[in-house]
N, CA, C and O atoms as a CHARMM CRD file, in Angstrom:
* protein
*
  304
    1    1 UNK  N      0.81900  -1.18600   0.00000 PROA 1      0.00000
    2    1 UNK  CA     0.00000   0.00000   0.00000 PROA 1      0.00000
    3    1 UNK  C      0.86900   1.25900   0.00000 PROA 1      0.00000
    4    1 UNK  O      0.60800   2.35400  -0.49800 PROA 1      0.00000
    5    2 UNK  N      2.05800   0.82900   0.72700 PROA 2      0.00000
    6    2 UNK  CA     2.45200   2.54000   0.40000 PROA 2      0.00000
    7    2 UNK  C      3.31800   2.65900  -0.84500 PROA 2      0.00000
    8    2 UNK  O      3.51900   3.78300  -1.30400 PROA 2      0.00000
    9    3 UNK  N      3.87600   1.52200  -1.46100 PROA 3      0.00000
   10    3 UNK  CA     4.82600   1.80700  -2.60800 PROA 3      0.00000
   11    3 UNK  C      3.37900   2.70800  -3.63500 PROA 3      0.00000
   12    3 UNK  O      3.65300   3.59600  -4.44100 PROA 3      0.00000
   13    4 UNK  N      2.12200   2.30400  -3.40600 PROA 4      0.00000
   14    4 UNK  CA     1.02800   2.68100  -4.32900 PROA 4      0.00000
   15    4 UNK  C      0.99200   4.46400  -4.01200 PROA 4      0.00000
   16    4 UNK  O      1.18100   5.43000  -4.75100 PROA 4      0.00000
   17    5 UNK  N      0.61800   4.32000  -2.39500 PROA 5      0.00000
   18    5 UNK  CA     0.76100   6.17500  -1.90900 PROA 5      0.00000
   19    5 UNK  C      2.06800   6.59100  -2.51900 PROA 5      0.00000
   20    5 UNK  O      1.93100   7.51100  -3.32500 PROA 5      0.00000
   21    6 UNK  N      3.40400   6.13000  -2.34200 PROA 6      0.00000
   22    6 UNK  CA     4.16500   6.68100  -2.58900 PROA 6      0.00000
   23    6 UNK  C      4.36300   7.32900  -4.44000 PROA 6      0.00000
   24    6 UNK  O      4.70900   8.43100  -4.86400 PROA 6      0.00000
   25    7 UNK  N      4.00200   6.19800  -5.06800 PROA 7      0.00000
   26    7 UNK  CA     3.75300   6.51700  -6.61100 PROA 7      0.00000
   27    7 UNK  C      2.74100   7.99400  -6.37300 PROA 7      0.00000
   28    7 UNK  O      3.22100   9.08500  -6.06400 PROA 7      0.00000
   29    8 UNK  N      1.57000   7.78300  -6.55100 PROA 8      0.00000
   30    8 UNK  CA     0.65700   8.56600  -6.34000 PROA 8      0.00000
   31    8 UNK  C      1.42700  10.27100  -6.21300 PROA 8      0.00000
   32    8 UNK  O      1.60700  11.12100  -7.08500 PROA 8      0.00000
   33    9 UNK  N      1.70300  10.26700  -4.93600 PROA 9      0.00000
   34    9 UNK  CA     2.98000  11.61500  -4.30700 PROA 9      0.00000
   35    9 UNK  C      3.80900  11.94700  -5.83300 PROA 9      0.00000
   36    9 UNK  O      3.66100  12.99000  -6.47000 PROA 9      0.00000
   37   10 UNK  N      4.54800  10.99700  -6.16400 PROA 10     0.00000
   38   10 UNK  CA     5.45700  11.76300  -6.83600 PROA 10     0.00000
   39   10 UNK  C      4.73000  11.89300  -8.93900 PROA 10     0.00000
   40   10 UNK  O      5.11200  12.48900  -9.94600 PROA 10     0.00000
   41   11 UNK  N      3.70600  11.04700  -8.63300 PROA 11     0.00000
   42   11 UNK  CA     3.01400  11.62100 -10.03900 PROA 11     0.00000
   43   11 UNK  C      2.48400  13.04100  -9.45800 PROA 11     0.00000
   44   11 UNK  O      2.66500  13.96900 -10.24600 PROA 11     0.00000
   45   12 UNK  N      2.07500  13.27000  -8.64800 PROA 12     0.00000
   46   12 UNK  CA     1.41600  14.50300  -8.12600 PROA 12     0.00000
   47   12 UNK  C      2.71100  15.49600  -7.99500 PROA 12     0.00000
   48   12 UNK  O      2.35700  16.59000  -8.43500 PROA 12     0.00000
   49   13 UNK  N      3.86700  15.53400  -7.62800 PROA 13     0.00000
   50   13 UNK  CA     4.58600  16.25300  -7.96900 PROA 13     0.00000
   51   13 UNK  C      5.25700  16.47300  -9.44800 PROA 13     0.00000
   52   13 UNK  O      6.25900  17.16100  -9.64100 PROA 13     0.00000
   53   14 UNK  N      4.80500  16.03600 -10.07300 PROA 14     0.00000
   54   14 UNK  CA     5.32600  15.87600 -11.22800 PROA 14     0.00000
   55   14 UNK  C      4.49500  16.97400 -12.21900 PROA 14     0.00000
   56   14 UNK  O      4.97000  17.77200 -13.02700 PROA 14     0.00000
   57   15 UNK  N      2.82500  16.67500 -11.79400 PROA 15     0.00000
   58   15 UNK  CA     1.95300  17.35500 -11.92700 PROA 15     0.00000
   59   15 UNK  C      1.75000  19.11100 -11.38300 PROA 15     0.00000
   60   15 UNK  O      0.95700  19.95800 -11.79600 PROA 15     0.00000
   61   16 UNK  N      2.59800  19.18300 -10.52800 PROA 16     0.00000
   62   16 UNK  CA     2.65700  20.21100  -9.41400 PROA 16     0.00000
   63   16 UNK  C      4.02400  21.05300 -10.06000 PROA 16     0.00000
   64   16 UNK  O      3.96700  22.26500  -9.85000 PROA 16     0.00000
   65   17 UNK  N      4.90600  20.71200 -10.60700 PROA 17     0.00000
   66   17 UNK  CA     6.05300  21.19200 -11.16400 PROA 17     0.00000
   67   17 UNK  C      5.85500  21.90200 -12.89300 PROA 17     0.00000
   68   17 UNK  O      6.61900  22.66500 -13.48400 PROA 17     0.00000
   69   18 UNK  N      4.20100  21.14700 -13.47700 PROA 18     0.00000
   70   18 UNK  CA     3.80000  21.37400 -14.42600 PROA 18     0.00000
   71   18 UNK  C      2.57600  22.67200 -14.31600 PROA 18     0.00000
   72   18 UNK  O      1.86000  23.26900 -15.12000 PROA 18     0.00000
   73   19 UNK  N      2.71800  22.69000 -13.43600 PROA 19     0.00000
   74   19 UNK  CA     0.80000  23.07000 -13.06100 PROA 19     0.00000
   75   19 UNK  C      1.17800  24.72900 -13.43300 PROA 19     0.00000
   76   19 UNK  O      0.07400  25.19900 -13.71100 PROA 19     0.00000
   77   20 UNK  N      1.98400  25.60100 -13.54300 PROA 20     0.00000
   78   20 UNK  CA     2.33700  26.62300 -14.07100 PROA 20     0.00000
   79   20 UNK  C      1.38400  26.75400 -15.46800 PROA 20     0.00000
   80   20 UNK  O      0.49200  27.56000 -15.73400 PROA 20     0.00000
   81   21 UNK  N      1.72400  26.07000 -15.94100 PROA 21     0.00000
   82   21 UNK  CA     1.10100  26.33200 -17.68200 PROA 21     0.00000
   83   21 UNK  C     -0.28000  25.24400 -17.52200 PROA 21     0.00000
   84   21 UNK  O     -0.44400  24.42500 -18.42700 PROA 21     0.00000
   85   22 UNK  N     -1.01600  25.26200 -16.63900 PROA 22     0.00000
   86   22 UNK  CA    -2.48200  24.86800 -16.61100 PROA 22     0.00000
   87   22 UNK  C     -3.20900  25.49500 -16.17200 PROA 22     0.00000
   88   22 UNK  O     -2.90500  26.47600 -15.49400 PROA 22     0.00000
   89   23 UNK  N     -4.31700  25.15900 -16.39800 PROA 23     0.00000
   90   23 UNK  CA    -5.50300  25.75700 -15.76800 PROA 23     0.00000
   91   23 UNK  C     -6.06400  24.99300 -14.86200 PROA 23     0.00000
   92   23 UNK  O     -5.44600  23.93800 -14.71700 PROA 23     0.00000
   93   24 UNK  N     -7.33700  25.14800 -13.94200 PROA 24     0.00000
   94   24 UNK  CA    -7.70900  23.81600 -13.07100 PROA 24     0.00000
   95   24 UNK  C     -8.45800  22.73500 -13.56300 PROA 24     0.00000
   96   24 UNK  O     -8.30900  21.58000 -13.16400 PROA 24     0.00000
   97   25 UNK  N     -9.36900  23.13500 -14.53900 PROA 25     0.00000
   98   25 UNK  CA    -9.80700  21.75600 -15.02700 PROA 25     0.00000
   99   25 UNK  C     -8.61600  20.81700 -16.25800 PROA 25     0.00000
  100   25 UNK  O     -8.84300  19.78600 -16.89100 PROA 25     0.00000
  101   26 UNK  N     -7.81700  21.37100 -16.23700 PROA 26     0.00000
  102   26 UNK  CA    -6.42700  20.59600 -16.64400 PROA 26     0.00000
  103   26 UNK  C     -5.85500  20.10600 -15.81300 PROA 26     0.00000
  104   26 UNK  O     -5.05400  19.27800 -16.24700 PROA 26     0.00000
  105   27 UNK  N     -5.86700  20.26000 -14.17700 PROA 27     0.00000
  106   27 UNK  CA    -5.02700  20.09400 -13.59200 PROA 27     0.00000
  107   27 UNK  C     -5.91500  18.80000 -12.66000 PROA 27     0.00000
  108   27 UNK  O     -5.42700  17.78200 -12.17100 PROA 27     0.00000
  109   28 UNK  N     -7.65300  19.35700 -12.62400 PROA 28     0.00000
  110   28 UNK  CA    -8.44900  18.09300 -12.36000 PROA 28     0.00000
  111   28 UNK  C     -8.26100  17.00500 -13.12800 PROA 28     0.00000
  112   28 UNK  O     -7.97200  15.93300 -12.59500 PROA 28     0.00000
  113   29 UNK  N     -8.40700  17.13200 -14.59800 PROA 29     0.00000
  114   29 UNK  CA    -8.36300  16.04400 -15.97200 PROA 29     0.00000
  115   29 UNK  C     -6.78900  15.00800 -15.27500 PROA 29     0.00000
  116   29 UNK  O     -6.75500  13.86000 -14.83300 PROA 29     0.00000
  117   30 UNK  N     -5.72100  15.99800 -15.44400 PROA 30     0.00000
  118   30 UNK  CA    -4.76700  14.92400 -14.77000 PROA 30     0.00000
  119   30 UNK  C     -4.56700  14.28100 -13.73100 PROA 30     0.00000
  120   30 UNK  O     -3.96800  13.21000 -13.82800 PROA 30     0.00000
  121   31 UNK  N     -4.94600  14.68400 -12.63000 PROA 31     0.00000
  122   31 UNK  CA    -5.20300  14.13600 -11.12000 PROA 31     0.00000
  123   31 UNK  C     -6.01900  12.81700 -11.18800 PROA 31     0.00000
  124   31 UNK  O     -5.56000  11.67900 -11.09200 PROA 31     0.00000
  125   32 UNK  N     -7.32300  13.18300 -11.37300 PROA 32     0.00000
  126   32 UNK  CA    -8.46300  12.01800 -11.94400 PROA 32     0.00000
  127   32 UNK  C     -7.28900  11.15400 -12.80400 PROA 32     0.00000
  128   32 UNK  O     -6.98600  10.02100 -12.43200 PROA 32     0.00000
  129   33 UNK  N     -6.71700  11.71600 -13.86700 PROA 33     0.00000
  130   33 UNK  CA    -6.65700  10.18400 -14.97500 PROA 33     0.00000
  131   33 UNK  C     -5.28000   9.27500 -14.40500 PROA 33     0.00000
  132   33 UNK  O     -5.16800   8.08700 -14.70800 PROA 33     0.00000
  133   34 UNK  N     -4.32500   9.93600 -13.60600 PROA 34     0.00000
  134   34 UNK  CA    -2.66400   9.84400 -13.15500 PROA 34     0.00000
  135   34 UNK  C     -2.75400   9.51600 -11.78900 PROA 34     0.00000
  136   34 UNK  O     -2.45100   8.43400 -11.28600 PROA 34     0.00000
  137   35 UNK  N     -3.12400  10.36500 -11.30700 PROA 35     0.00000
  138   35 UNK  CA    -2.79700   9.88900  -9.51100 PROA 35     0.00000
  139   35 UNK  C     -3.96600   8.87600  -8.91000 PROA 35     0.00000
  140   35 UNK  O     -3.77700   7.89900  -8.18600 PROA 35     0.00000
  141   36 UNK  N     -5.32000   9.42400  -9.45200 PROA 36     0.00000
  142   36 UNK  CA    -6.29100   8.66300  -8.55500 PROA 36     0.00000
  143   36 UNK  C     -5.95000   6.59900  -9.12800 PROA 36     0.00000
  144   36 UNK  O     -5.88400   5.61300  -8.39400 PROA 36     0.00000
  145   37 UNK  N     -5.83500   6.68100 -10.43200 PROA 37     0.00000
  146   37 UNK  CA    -5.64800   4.93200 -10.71200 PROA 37     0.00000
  147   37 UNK  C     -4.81500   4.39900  -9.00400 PROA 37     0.00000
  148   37 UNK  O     -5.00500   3.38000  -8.34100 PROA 37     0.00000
  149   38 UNK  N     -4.01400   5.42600  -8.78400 PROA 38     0.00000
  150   38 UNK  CA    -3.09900   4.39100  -8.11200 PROA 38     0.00000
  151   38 UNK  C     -3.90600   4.17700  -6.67400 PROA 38     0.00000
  152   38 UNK  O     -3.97700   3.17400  -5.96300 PROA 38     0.00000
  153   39 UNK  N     -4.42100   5.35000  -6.53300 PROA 39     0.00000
  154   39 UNK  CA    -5.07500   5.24100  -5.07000 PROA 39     0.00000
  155   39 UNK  C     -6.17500   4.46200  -5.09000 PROA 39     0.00000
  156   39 UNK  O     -6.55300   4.04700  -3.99500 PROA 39     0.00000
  157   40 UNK  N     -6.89600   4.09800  -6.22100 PROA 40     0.00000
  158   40 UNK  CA    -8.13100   3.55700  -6.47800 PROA 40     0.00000
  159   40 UNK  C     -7.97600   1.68500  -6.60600 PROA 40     0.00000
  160   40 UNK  O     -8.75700   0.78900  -6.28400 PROA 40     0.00000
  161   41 UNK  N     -6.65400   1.66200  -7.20100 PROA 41     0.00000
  162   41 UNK  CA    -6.37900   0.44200  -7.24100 PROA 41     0.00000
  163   41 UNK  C     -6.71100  -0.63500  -6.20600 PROA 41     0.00000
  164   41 UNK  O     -7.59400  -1.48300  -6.32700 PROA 41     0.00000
  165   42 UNK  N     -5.61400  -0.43400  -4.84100 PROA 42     0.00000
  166   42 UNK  CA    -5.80400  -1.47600  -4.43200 PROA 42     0.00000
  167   42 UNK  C     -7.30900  -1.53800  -3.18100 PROA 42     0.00000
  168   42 UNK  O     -7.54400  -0.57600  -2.44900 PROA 42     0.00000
  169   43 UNK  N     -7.93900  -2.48500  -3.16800 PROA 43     0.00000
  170   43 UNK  CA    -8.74500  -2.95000  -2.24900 PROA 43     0.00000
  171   43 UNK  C     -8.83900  -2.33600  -0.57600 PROA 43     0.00000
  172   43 UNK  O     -9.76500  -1.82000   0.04900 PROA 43     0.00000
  173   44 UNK  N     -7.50600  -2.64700  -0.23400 PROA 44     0.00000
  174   44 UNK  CA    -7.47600  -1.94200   0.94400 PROA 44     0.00000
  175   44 UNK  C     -7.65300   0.10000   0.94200 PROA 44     0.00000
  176   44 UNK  O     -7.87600   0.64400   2.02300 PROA 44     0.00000
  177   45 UNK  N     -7.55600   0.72200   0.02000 PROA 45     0.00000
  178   45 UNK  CA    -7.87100   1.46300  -0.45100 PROA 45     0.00000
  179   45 UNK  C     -9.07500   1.96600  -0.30600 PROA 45     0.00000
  180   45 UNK  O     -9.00200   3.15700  -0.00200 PROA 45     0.00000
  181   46 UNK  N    -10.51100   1.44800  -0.42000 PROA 46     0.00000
  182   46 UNK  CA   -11.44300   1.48600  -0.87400 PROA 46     0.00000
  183   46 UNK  C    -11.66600   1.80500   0.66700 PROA 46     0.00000
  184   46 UNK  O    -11.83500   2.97000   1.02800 PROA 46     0.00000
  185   47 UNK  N    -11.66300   0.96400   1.38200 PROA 47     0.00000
  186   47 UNK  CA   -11.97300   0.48500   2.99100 PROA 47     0.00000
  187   47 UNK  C    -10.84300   0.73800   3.71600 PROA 47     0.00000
  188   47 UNK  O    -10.53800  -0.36300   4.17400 PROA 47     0.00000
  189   48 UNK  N    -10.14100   1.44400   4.04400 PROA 48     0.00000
  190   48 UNK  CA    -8.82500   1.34200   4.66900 PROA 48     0.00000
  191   48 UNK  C     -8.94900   1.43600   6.31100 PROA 48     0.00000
  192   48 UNK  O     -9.15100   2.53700   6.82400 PROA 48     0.00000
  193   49 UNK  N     -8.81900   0.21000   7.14900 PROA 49     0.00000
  194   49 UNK  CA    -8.79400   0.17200   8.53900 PROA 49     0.00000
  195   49 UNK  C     -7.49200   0.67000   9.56100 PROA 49     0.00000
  196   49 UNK  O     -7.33000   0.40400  10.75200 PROA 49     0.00000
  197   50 UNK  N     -6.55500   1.56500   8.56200 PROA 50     0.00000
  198   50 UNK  CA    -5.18200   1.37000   9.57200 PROA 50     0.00000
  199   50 UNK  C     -5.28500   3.18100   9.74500 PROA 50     0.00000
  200   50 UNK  O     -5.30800   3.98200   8.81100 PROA 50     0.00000
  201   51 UNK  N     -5.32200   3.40600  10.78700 PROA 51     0.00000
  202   51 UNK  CA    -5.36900   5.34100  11.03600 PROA 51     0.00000
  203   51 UNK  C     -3.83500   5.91200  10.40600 PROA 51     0.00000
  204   51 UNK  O     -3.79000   7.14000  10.33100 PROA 51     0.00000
  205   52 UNK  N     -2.82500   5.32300  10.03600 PROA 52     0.00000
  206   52 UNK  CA    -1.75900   5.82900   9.22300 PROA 52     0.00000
  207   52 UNK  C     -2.19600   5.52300   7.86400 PROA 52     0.00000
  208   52 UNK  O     -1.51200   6.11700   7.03000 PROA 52     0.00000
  209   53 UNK  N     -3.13500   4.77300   7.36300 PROA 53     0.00000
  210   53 UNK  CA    -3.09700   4.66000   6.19000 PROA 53     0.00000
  211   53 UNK  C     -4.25500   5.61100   5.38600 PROA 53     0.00000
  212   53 UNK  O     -4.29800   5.92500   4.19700 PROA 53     0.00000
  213   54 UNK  N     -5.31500   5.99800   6.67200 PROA 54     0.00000
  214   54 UNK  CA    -5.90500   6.92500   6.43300 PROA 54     0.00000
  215   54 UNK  C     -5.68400   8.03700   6.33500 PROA 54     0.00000
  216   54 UNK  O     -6.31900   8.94200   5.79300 PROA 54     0.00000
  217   55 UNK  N     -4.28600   8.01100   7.13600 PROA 55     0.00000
  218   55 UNK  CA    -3.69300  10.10000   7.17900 PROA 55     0.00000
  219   55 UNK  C     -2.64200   9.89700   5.75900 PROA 55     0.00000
  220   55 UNK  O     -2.22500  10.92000   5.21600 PROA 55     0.00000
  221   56 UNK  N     -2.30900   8.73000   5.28800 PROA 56     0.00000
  222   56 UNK  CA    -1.50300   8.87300   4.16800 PROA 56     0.00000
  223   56 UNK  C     -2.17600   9.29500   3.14900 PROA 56     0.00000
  224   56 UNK  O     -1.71800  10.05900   2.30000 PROA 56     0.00000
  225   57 UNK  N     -3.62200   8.70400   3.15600 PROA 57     0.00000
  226   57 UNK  CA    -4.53400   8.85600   1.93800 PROA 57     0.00000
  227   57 UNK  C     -4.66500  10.32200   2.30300 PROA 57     0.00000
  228   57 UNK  O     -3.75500  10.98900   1.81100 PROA 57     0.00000
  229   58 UNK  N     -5.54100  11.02100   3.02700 PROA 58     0.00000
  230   58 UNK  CA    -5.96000  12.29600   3.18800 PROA 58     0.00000
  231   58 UNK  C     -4.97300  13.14500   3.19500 PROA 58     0.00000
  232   58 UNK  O     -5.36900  14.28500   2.95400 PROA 58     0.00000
  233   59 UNK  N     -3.38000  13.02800   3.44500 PROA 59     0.00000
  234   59 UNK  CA    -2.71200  13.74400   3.24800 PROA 59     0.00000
  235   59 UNK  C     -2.11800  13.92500   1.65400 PROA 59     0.00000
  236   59 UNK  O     -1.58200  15.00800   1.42300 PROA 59     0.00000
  237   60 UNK  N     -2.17200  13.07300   0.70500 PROA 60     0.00000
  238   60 UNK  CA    -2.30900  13.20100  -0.75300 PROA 60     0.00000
  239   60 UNK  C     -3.30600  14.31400  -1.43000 PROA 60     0.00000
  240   60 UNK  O     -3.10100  15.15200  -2.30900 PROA 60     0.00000
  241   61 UNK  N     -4.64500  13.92900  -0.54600 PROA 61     0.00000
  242   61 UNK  CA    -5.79200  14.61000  -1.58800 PROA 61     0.00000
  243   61 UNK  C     -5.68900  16.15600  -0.67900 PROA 61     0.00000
  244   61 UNK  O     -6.54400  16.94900  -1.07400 PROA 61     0.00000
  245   62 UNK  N     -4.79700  16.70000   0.45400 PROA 62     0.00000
  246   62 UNK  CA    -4.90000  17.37100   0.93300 PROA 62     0.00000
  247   62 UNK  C     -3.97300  18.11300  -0.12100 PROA 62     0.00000
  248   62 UNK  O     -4.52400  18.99200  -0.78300 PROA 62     0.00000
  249   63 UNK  N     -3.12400  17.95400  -0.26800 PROA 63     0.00000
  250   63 UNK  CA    -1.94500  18.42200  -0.88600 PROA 63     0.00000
  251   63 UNK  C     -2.27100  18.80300  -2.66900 PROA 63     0.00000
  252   63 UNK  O     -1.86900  19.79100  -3.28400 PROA 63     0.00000
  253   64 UNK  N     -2.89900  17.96000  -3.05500 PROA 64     0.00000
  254   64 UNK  CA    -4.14700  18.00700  -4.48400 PROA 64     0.00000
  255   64 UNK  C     -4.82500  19.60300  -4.47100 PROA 64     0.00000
  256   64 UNK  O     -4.63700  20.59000  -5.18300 PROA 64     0.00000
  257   65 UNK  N     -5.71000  19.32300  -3.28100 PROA 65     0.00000
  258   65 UNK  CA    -6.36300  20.20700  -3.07400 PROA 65     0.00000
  259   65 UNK  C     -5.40100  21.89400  -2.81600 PROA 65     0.00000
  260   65 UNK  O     -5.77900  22.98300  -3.24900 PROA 65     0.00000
  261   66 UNK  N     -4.59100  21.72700  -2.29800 PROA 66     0.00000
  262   66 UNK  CA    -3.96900  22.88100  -2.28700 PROA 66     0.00000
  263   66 UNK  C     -3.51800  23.52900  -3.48800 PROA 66     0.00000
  264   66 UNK  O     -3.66500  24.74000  -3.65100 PROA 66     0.00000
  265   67 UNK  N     -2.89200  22.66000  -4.46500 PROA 67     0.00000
  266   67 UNK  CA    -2.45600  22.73500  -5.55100 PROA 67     0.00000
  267   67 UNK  C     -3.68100  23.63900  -6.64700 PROA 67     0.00000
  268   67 UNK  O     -3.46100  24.71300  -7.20700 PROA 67     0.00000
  269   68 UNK  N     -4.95100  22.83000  -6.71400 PROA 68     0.00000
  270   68 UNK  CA    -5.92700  23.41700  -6.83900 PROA 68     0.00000
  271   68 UNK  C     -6.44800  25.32300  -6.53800 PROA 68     0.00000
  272   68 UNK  O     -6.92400  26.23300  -7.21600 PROA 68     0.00000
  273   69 UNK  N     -6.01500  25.12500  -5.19200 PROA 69     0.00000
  274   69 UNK  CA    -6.23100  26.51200  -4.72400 PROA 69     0.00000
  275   69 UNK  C     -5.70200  27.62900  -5.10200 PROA 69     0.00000
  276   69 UNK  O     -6.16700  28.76700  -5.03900 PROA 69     0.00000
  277   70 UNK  N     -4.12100  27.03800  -5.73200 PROA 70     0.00000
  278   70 UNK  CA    -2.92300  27.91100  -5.76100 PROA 70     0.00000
  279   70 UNK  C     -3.27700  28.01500  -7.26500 PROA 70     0.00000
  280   70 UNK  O     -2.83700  29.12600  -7.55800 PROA 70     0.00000
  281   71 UNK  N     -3.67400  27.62900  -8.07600 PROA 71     0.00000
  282   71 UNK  CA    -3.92400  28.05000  -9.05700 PROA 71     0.00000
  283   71 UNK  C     -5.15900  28.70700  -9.48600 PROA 71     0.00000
  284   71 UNK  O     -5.16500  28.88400 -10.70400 PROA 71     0.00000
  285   72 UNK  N     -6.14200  29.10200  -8.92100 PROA 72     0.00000
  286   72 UNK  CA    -7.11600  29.60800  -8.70600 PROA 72     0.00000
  287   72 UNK  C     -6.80600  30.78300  -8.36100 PROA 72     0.00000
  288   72 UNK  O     -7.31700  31.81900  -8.78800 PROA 72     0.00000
  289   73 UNK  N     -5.70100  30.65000  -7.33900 PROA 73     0.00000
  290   73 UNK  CA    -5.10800  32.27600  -7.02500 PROA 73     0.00000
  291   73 UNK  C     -4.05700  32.81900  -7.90100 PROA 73     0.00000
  292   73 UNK  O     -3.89200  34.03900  -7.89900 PROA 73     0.00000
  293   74 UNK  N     -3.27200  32.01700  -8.70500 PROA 74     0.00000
  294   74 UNK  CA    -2.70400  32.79100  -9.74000 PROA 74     0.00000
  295   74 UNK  C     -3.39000  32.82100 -10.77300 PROA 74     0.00000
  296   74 UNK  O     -2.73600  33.40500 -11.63700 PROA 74     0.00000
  297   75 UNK  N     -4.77400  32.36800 -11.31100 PROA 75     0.00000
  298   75 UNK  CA    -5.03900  32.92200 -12.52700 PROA 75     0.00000
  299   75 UNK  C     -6.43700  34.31400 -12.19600 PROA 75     0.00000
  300   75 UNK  O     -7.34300  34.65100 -12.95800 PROA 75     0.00000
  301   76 UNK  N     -6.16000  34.76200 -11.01200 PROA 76     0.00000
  302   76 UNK  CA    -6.96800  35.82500 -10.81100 PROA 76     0.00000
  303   76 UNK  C     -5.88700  37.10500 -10.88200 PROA 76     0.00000
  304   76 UNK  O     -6.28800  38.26000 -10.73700 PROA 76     0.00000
């Protein structure tokens, strides 16, 4: 599970190093099609019973979400 979080993180930085020359529904389109496969994948995923594996997940889509924000504030 975490080699999966860990993928996830660094497609999202990868995305985050790009996100200059996007807009947000470009930056949704890639999130959805790149990062979520990995988080969506495995089973334990879906249902996750371990409270670190829950702050790993929420700390991904937290970090998403910021990314989101920050571009919202530079294209104003």
């Amino acid at each position: 599970m975490a080699q999966k979080i860990n993928k996830a993180f660094s497609i999202l930085g990868i995305i985050k190093r790009n996100s200059i020359y996007m807009d947000e529904s470009s930056f949704t389109l890639l999130y959805k099609s790149m990062v979520r496969q990995y988080l969506e994948y495995a089973n334990s995923l879906w249902c996750p019973y371990k409270q670190g594996d829950i702050k790993e997940l929420e700390k991904n889509e937290k970090r998403a979400t910021k990314l989101v924000i920050n571009l919202k504030k530079d294209s104003i």
